[in-house]
N, C-alpha and C positions, 0 to 999 in steps of 0.2 A: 504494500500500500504506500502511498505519496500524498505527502501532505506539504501543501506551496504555504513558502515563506514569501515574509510582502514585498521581497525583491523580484517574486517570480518564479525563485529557483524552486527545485524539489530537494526534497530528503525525506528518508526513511521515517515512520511515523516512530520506531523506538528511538534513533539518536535526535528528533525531535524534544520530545519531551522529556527524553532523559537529560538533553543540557538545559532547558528550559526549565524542569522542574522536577530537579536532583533530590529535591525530602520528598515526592512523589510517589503517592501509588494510584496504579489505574485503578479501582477496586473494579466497577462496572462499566460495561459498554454495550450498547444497542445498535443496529441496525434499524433504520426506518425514514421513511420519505416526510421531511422537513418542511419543505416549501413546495408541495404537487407536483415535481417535475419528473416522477414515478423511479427516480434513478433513489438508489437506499442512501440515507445519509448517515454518519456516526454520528455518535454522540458520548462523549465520556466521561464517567464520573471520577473522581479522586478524592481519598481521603490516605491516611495513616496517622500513628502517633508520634511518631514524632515533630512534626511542626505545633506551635503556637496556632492555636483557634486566631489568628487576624491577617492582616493582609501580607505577610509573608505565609501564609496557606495557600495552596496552587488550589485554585476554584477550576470550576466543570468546564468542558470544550466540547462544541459542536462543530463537526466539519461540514461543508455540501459538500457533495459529488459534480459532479462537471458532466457525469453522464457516459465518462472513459476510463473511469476507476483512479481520477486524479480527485484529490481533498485538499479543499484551502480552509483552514480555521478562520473563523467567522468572531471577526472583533465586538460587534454589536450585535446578540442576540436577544439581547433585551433581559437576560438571566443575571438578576444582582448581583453583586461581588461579598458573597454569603461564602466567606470562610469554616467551612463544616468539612466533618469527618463524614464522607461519603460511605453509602451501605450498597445502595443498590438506584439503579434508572430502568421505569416500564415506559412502554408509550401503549398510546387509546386513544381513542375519539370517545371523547367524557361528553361533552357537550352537540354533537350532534350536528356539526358542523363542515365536514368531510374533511377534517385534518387530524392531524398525529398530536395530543397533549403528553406530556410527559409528569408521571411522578419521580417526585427524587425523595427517597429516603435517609434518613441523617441516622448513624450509628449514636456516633459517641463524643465525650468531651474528650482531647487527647490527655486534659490534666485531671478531671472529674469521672473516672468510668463510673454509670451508674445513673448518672442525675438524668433524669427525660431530657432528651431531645425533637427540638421541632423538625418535621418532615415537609415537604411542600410539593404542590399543585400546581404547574406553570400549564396556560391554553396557550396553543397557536393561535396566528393571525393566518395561517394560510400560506405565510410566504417565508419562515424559518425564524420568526420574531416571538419571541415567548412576554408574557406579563404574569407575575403570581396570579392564581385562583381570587378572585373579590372576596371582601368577610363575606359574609354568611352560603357562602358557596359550599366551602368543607373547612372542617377545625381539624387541621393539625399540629398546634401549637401543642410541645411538650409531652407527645404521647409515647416515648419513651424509647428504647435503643432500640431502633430498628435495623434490623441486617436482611429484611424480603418483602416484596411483595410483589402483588398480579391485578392484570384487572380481567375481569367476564363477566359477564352477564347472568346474574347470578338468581331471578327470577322471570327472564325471558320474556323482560318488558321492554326491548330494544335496545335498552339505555344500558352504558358498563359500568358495572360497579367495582369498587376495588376492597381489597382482602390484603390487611397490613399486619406484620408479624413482628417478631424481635426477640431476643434477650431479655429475662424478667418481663416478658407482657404475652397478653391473652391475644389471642386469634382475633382482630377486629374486621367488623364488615362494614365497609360505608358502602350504603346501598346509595344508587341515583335515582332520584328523582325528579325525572326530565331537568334534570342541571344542578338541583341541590342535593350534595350528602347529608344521610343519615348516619351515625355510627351508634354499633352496637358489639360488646363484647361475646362473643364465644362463652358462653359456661362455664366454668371451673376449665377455661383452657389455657392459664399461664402455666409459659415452659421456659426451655431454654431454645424458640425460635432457630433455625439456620434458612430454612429452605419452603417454599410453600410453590407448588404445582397444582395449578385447576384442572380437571377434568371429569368426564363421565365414567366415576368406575365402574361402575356396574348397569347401565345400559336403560338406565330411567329415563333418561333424557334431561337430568338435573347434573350441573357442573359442582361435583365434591371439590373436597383441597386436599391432596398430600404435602403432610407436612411433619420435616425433615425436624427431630430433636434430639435433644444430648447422648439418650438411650438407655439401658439400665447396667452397661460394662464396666460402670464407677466405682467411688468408695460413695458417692453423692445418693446412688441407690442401696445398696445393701445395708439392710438393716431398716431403712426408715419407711416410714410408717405417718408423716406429714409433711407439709410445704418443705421445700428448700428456699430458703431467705437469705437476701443480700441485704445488708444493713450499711450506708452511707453517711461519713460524718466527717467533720475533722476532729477526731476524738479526743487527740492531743493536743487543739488550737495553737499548733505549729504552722496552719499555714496553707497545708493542703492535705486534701480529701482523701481520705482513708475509705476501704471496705470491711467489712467482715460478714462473710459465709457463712451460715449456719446448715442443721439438719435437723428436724425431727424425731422423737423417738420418744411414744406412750406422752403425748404432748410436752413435750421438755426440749428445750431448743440447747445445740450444745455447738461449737466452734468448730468449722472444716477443718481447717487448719492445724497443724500443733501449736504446740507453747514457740519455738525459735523461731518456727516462719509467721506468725501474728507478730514476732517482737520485732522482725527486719525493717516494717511500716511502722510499729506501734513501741520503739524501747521503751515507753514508761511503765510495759507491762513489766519489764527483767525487774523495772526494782520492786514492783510490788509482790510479787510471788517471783522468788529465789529457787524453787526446785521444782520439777515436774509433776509431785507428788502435793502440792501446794491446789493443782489445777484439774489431777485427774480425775475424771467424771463430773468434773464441774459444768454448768449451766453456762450459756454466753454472758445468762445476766449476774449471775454471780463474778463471772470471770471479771466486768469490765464496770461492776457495781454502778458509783454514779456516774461516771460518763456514758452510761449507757440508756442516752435520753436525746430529745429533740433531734431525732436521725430524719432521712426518709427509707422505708422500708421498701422491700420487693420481695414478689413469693412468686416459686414456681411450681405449681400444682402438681403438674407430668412431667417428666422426663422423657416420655415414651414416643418416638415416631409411630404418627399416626395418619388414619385416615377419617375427614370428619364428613359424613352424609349429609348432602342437602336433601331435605323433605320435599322441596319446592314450593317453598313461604318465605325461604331465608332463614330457616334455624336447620341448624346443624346438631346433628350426634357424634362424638367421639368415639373411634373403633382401633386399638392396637396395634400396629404391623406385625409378623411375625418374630420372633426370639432371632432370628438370622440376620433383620435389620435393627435391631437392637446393639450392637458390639461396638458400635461408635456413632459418635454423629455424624448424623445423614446432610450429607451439604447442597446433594442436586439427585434430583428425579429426572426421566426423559423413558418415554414409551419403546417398548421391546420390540422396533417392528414394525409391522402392520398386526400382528396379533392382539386383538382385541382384547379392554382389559387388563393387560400385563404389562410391567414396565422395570425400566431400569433405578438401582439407588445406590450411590455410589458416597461416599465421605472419609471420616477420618480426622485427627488434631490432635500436630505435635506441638502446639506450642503450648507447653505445659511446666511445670516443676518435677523436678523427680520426686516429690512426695505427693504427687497425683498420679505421675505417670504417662505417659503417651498413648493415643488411642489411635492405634493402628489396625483393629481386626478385622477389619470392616472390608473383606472384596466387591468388590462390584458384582449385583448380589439382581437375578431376576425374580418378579415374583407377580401373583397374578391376585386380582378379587372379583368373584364371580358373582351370577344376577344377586343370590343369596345371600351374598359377603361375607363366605368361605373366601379367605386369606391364604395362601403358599407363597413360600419361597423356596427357590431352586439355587444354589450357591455353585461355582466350577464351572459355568459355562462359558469364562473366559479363561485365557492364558491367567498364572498368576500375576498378578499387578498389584504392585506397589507404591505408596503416596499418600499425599491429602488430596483426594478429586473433589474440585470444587465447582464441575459443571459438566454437564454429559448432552450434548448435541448430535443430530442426525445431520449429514451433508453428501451431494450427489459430487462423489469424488472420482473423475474418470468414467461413468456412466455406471458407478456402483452405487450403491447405499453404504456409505460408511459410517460407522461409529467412531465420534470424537468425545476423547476424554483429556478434559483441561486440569490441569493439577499445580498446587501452591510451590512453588520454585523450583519447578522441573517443567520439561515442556510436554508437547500434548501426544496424546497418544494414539493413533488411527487403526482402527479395526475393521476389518473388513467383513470377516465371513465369523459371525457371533455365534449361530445358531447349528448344531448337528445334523449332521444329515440323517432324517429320519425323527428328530426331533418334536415333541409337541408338549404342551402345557397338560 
């Protein structure tokens, strides 16, 4: 790909914005028609932690197309200069308009993990020019770390509604109606968010969501028996924002963490309790007695990747994945195929402590849900593959059907012939 500098020239779209913008990550990117001229346009989002939340943060780039597979980044597309840690970019036609709108998802603070983040709604004009969503259009001021989201039409009233997820939050639906969202949470569906996919699992003619969570191969699940809680403060008012992890067990909330890795953020715990025996089976709130007040809290109900059932009114039921998609979290879904019904799940996350461990067990894993929603998975039906997959794409490569697997700092992986011969669900 080619992406024109405003002297005219080309260059490569990575030594682009690798010299441009060096604390950079792409996190997401879309293809889609911009300005009507049916050729696909980019659009890319950026976020990481290492920069400052302000204007030394590399903000989102839209390129056109030219119609020849050449991209000039676009100085004025009307999208603020909203220095945020990027999660994810969809595009839709929200408003009914016959252009591409774009949602942009905001993760996180790079100095505050935890505290809500606002997400935002830009409409086209038609011609590659974005403006935020008007107030009363859609609220997403502050509704928390989000790392997904989709839009579809979700009671097949023409108009796309979109399905917004994340880290510490519930499965939310903002439904359209003809221009204005509703929002509504999910059920008892706070989790640890990655990944959400719409479609028809089971052949009602209603768009479900697969959706990708932490899974139960932790120490976060064994054993417990209530919420998983993220508690946010500066506990020490040193200055800056502290977490603490809890879990569950016969209602009594106790600290993920040990004693030495809570003291790496928090020394003032070393002088208060000197041995480990000072803390064992101690409560969080024993542990951190009175500073352990005026927080903002977070719970995550499930852990479990799941499948949630549209009724066809807009309420959803929560339904399990198999034990096989459970061994790590799930970071991308993508359909097995043309076989109806069945689909791909792919994840993984090393970036972790070694007293959490690495979550690698996770193969790219097929598995099917039928009219009934009887659940399988079928595990080995690829070569083994190793990594964090963090997106699984179909593409006509050579006049084949290939499977594309994108992975965190390794490159992609191309598959060609997935399925056995003789093969069936």
């Amino acid at each position: 790909m080619l992406i024109q500098q405003k002297n005219g020239g080309f260059i490569s779209s990575d030594t682009a914005l690798f010299n441009k913008y060096r604390m950079a990550e792409d996190v997401d990117a879309i293809f889609f028609d911009a300005n009507g001229d049916k050729a696909p346009d980019l659009f890319i989002a950026s976020g990481g932690n290492e920069p400052a939340a302000n204007q030394n943060f590399p903000g989102d780039h839209l390129y056109l197309n030219n119609g020849k597979g050449q991209f000039t980044l676009v100085e004025n597309s009307g999208l603020p200069a909203i220095y945020q840690n990027r999660s994810c970019v969809k595009a839709a036609d929200v408003d009914n308009d016959g252009d591409q709108d774009l949602f942009l998802g905001t993760l996180s603070s790079p100095s505050a993990y935890g505290l809500p983040q606002s997400s935002y709604l830009y409409l086209n004009d038609g011609t590659g020019h974005f403006s935020k969503a008007p107030d009363g259009m859609i609220n997403l001021d502050k509704i928390g770390i989000v790392t997904t989201g989709a839009f579809t039409d979700i009671n097949k009233d023409g108009w796309i509604d979109l399905v917004v997820s994340g880290e510490w939050m519930p499965v939310k639906i903002y439904m359209n109606q003809k221009g204005k969202f509703t929002e509504k949470d999910i059920s008892q569906s706070s989790g640890l968010w990655q990944t959400i996919y719409t479609t028809d699992v089971n052949g009602d003619g209603q768009q479900d969501i697969l959706a990708g969570n932490w899974g139960h191969n932790s120490k976060l699940w064994a054993g417990r028996n209530g919420p998983v809680k993220l508690y946010i403060k500066d506990f020490d008012n040193n200055g800056s924002v502290e977490q603490v992890m809890t879990y569950t067990v016969n209602n009594e909330e106790y600290p993920f963490l040990a004693k030495d890795e809570l003291e790496r953020a928090l020394p003032v715990l070393k002088k208060a309790y000197l041995n480990y025996s000072d803390v064992a089976g101690k409560t969080v709130q024993y542990m951190f007695y009175d500073l352990f007040k005026n927080y903002v809290e977070l719970k995550a109900e499930t852990l479990s990747s799941s499948v949630f059932i549209n009724d066809g009114n807009g309420n959803f039921v929560r339904k399990d994945l198999p034990d096989d998609l459970q061994l790590a979290p799930v970071m991308a879904f993508a359909p097995f195929g043309s076989v109806a019904g069945s689909y791909w799940a792919g994840g993984n996350y090393y970036g972790v402590i070694p007293y959490e461990g690495r979550y690698d067990a996770l193969q790219p894993t097929a598995f099917t849900i039928d009219k009934d929603l009887s659940i399988g998975a079928v595990r080995n039906l690829l070569p083994e593959i190793n990594g964090e997959i963090r997106d699984i794409k179909w593409i006509n490569y050579g006049g084949e059907q290939t499977l594309v697997l994108a992975f965190n700092n390794k490159g992609l992986t191309f598959i060609r012939q997935i399925k056995p011969k003789g093969y069936e669900f």
